[in-house]
Every structure is written in C-alpha cells, then in structure tokens.
C-alpha positions in Angstrom: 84.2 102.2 56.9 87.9 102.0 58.2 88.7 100.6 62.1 92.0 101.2 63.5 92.3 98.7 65.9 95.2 97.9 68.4 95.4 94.4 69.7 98.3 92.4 71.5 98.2 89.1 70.2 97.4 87.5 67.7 97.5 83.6 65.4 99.6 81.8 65.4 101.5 83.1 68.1 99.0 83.5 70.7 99.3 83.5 74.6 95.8 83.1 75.8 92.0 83.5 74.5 92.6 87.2 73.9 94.5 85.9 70.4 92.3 83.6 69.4 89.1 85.7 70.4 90.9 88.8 68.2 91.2 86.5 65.2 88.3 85.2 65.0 85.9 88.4 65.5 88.3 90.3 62.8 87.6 87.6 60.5 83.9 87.3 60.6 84.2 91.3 60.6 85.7 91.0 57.2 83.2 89.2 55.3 81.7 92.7 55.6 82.6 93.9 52.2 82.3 97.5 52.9 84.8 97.5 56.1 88.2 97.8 56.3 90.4 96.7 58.9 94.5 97.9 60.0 95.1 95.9 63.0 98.3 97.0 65.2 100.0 94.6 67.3 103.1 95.7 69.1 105.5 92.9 67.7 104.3 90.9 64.3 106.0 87.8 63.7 105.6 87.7 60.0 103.8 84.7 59.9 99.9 86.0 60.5 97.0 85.5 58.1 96.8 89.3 56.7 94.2 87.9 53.9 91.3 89.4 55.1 92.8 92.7 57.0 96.2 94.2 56.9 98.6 94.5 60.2 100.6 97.1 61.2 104.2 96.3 63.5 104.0 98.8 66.1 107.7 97.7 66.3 108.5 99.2 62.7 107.1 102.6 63.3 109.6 105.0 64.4 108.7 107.5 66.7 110.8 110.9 67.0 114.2 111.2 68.9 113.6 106.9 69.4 113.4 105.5 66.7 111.9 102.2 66.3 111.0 100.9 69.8 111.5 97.0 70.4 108.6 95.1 71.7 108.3 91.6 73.0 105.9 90.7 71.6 104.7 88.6 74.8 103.5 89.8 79.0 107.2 90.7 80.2 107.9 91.7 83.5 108.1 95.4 82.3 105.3 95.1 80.6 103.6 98.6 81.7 106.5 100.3 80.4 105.8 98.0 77.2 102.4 100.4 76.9 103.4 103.0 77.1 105.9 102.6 74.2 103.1 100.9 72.7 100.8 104.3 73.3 103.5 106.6 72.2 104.2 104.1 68.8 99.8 104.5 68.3 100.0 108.2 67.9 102.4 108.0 64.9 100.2 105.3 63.5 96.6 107.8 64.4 98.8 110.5 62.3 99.9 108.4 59.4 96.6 106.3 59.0 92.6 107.0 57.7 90.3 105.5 59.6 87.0 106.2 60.8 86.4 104.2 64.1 89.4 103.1 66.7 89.1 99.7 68.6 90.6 98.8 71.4 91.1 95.2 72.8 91.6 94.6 76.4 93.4 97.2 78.8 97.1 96.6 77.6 95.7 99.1 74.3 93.8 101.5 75.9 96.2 104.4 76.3 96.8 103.5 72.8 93.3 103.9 71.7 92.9 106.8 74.0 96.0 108.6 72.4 94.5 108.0 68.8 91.2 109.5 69.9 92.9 112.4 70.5 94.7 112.7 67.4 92.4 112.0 65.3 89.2 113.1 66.7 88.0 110.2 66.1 85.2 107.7 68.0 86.9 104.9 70.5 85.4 101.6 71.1 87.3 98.7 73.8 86.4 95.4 74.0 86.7 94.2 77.2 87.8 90.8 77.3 88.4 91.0 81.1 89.1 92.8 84.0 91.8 92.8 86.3 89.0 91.6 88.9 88.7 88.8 87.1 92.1 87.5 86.5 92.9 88.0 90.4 90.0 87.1 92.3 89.6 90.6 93.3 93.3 91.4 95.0 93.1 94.4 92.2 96.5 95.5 90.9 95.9 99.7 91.4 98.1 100.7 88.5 96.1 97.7 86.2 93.0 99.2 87.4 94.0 102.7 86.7 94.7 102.0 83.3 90.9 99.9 82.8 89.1 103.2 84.6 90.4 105.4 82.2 90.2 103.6 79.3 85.8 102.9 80.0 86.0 106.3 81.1 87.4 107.8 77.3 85.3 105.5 75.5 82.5 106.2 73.5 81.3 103.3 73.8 82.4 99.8 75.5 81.8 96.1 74.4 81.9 93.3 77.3 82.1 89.6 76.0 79.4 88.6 78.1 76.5 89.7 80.5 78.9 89.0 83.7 81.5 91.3 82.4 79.1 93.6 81.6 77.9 94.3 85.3 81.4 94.3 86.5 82.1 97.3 83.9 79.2 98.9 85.5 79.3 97.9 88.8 82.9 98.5 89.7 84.2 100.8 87.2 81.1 103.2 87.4 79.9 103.2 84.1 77.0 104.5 82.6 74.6 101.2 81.8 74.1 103.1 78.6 77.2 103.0 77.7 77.7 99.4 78.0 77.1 96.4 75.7 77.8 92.6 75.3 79.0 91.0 72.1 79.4 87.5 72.9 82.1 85.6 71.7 81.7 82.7 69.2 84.0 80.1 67.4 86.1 80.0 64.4 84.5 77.1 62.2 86.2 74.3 61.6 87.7 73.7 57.8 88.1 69.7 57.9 85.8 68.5 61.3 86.4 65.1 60.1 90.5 65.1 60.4 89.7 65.2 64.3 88.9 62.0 65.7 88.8 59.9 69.0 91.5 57.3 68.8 90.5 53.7 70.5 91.6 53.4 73.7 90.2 51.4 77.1 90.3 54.4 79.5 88.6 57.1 79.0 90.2 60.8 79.2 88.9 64.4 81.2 90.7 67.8 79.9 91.4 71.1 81.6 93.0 73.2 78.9 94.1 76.7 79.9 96.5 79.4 81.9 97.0 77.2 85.3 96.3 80.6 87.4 93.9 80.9 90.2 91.2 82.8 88.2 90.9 78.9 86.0 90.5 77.2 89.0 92.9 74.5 88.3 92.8 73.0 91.8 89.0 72.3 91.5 89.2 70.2 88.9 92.3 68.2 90.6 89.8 68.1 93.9 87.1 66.5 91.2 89.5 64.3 89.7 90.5 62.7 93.1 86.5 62.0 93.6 86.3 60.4 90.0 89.1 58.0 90.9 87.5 56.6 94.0 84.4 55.5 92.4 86.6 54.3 89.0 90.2 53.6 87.5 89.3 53.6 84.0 90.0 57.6 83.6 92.8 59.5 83.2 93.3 63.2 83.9 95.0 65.9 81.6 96.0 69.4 82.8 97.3 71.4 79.7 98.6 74.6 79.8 101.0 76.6 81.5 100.3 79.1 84.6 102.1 79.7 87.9 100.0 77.5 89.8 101.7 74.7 87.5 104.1 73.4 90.5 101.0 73.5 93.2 99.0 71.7 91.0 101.4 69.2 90.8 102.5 69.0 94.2 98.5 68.8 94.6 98.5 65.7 92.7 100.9 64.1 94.6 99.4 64.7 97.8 95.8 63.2 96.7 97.9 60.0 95.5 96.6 60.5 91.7 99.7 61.4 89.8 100.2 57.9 88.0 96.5 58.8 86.7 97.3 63.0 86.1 99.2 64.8 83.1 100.8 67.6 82.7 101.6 68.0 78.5 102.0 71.8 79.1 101.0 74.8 76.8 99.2 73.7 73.5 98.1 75.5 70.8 96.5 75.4 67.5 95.7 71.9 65.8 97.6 70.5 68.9 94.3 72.1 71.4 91.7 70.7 68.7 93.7 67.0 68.8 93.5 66.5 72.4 90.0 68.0 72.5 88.6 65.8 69.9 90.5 62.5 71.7 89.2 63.4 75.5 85.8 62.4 76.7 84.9 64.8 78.8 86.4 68.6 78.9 86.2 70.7 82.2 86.5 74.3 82.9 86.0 74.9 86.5 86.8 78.8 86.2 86.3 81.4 89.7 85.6 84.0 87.4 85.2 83.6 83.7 85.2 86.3 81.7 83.4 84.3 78.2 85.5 81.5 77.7 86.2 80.0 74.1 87.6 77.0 75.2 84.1 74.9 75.4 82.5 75.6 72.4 86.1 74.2 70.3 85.7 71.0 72.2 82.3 70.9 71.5 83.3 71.6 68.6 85.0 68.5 67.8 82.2 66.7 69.7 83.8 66.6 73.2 80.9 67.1 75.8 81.6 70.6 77.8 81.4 70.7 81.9 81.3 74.8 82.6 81.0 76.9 85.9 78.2 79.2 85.9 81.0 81.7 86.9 81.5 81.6 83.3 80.2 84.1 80.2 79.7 81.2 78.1 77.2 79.5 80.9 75.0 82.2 79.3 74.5 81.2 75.3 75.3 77.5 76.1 72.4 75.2 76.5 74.0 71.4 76.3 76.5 72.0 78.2 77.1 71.0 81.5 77.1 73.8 84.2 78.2 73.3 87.7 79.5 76.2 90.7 83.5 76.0 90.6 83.3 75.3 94.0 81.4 72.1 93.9 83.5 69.5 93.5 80.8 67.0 93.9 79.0 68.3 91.4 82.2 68.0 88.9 82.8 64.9 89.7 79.3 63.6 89.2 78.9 65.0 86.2 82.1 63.9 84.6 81.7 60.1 86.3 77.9 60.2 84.6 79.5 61.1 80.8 82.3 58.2 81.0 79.9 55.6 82.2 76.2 56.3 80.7 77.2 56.1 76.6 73.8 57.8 76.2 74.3 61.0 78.2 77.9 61.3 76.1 76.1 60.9 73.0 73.5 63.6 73.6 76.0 66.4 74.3 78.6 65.7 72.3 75.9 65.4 69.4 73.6 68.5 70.4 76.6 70.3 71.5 78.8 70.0 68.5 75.4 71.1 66.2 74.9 74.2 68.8 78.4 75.9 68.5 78.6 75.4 64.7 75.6 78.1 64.7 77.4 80.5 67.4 79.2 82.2 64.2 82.0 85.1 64.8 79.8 86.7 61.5 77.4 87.5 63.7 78.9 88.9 66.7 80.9 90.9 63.9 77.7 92.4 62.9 76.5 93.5 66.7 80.3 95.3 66.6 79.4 96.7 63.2 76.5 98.5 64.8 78.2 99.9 67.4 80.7 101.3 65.1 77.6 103.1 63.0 76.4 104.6 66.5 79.6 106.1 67.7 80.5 107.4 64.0 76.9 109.2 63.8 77.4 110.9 66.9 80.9 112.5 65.6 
C-alpha cells in the first residue's frame, strides 16, 4: 500500500508536537514492510531522516503559470495564504504520484488532502492533532474553523489523538460518531537511555516545557510554583519554550517575588528537551485543554516523574502519572512538594513510569492507522 501524506513539520526542524508526533507515527508505520510512504512538507530543509520514507518539497514542485512557490517553512503571519499555495502545489503532486490512501495531518493540509481526493479519486484520512478550540480556549478563529469543518466534512474517515479530541470532532464539528476514531499517540524509543542522567546538585528542579500560550497554561504552573516556595527554598523553577505569553509570564514572576528562583532558557529541542528532562525532578504540564500531549511520556521517559491535567489526552493511557485539574493550584503544588521531599514517592513514578511509556510504542498506533487505511481503500 502507498499513503500520500501532507504534513507541515517535521525533525529536526520542528515547531511544536505536531513534528515530533508526525515522525514518530511515520516511523513505526514503516516497519510495515508492505507500506510505502511520500510524505510532503511545504519547505524541506535537507536535513530529515528520509531512511524509512521518502519526502517530497512542496517548494520544488512547479505549478503552472507560477512556477515554484516559496514556502516558509514555519506559522508566518500569512500563513492562510501559505495553504493555499500549499493546496494548489498538492494537486501537482496527486497528478504526478501513485498512491493508494491520502493522509492529512492537522488543518493547515486539509485543502491539500481535499484537493488530492479529488484528483485522484482516492480515499482521505486527517489526523487531528487539535482543534482550533483547543489552541484558543474557545475564542474560535472563523476562517480556522472553516477550514477544520470542511476538511472532517471530505474525509472518509478521521483519526483524533485521543478520546477528548474525539468528542470535540463530534461534538462541535457535527460528525458522524462513525466516522470518528482515536489513535493515541506514543513515544519514539530511546536509542542510548543511559547517556541521560541527573547531574548532582542540592536543589532540586520542576520543568514546564512547551509553547508559553494560554491553551499550556503557563500561568498555572507559575501560581504553583509561588505555593512550592513558601513551604521550601530548595527548588528551582524552569519555564522552557517560547509562546506569546512569554513576557506575562515573566512579569508574573516578578510580581509573586520568585524570579531569583524562575528560568526562562527559551525554545529547546531535540537532545537539548531530553537533557533537561532527565536533570529535573519533577515535570508539569498544567494544560486548559490538551489535545494528547507527548511531552510526559519523554520525561518519563528518561525517568522524570510526570504531573498532568486531566484536561489532557494523555491523562487517558497514563497510569503513574500524576493528574491534577489545571485549575488547582493546590493540587500542583502538593503534588510537586510531595515528589521533591518523600524519595519514595519519586522513586515509584519515575521507576513505574519510565517502564510504562517504553511499552506505549508508535508501532502500534501505526498499526490502528494501518487499519483504517484497509477500511477506507475497501470501500473505494
């Protein structure tokens, strides 16, 4: 079998989980000997792991009376101008390639997949990573939401990364339960878990690692942070990432009177995320509304015990983690206070946690896509 699919990021130059998440379901995909995989992203950098499928520049495919059409390769400020070209590029690409299947990931490729469905003939499947209720706290963006609607709407089928995603599909994009599935995510393993260790120090370290926007819930974990540090000043308080919250967040800091506890390292990725995972003590995602999340299971991963929202897909396949509301500060802080001062508690998570991700394999959820693929085809 031969999937077209049309992505926007992907490693090593990735932007957010949608890269990582893309990576690491092609690859377990792969080890299916039987399935091919072209994989279009609008701007390759030259630099990806094409070993186990083969990418196609969307940027290098000239399109009639254009030409090649430059993309960014990023989220510009134009950027729904950016798919369009990116649609127009896809049906040259629908034309030129055989495939069998067309999958979409997330709602910047959905006019894409749509416009190869309609060259081709061929079945479309999108993988909805999240909605644009999700990434603004439900102050939906019309023309984002247009684009979403029509894209569940063409598909023959769509996959949700969790349960919670799943109902939001239904719930308020009108779909057809039917029509809807979850493929959880997993996590890539680790080639060399031993090369990440936790370097001796006296205070102990909490991580938030992620986009500081408003659907992470960044101010949460300052909130929690403040609570820590009036029970103890042995902890210190990491806010990695990038977002435009960044300046509040800091601002925030100040105000609480924390900031010669807080830091701000900015956007990390690669071995740099699985460093400072494996040398913080606790890791926090306080997320509003959380798609999946692959951010908990890496630092579990690497043995760093895991403090979720239950606003969070992951909440649903993870069992030793801990899982608070986003909105329950006291509940954060009590948690992370009773991980960096009971060594027993830390040891239990970080050792049943690390040996429960290392079975959440991408394989699998490769296979659950795999059978969706084998429905749509025998219906065409």
């Amino acid at each position: 079998m031969k999937a077209l699919m049309f992505g926007w990021e992907f490693p090593p130059h990735i932007l957010g989980g949608l890269g990582t998440a893309s990576y690491g379901l092609t690859r377990g995909m792969a080890q299916q000997e039987d399935l091919e995989i072209a994989f279009v992203l609008p701007k390759p950098w030259g630099d990806e792991d094409q070993s186990f499928l083969r990418i196609i520049g969307a940027n290098s495919v000239p399109v009639p009376g254009r030409g090649c059409i430059e993309f960014s390769g990023r989220y510009p400020d134009n950027l729904v101008e950016e798919i369009g070209n990116y649609e127009a590029v896809a049906r040259e690409i629908a034309w030129r390639e055989d495939f069998d299947v067309i999958h979409s990931h997330d709602w910047l490729t959905y006019p894409a997949g749509i416009a190869a469905k309609y060259i081709k003939h061929k079945p479309l499947v999108i993988h909805v990573h999240a909605t644009d209720f999700d990434r603004s706290r439900g102050n939906v963006n019309p023309t984002v939401y247009a684009i979403e609607r029509r894209g569940m709407d063409e598909a023959d089928h769509i996959m949700c990364v969790s349960n919670l995603t799943r109902q939001t599909v239904i719930e308020k994009y009108g779909q057809n339960p039917d029509k809807v599935s979850t493929v959880h995510n997993a996590v890539e393993p680790l080639a060399h878990p031993e090369d990440f260790v936790k370097h001796k120090r006296k205070d102990k370290i909490v991580t938030f690692l992620g986009r500081i926007t408003m659907q992470k819930g960044p101010e949460y974990f300052v909130e929690a942070a403040a609570k820590v540090l009036e029970k103890t000043d042995g902890v210190r308080f990491v806010m990695a990432g990038s977002g435009d919250m960044m300046a509040k967040m800091i601002d925030l800091v100040a105000q609480r009177g924390i900031a010669d506890k807080f830091h701000f390292p900015g956007f990390m990725r690669g071995k740099q995320v699985q460093d400072i995972l494996a040398d913080s003590d606790v890791y926090i995602m306080p997320s509003v509304s959380e798609p999946f999340g692959i951010s908990p299971l890496e630092a579990m991963q690497v043995g760093c015990p895991s403090i979720i929202s239950h606003q969070s897909g992951c909440a649903e396949i993870l069992q030793h983690a801990i899982k608070t509301d986003y909105w329950d500060i006291d509940a954060m802080a009590d948690a992370i206070y009773a991980i960096i001062k009971y060594p027993a508690m830390y040891k239990s998570l970080h050792e049943l946690g690390q040996e429960e991700v290392n079975n959440i394999r991408w394989y699998d959820a490769g296979l659950k896509v795999r059978a969706v693929y084998d429905r749509v085809c025998g219906r065409y």
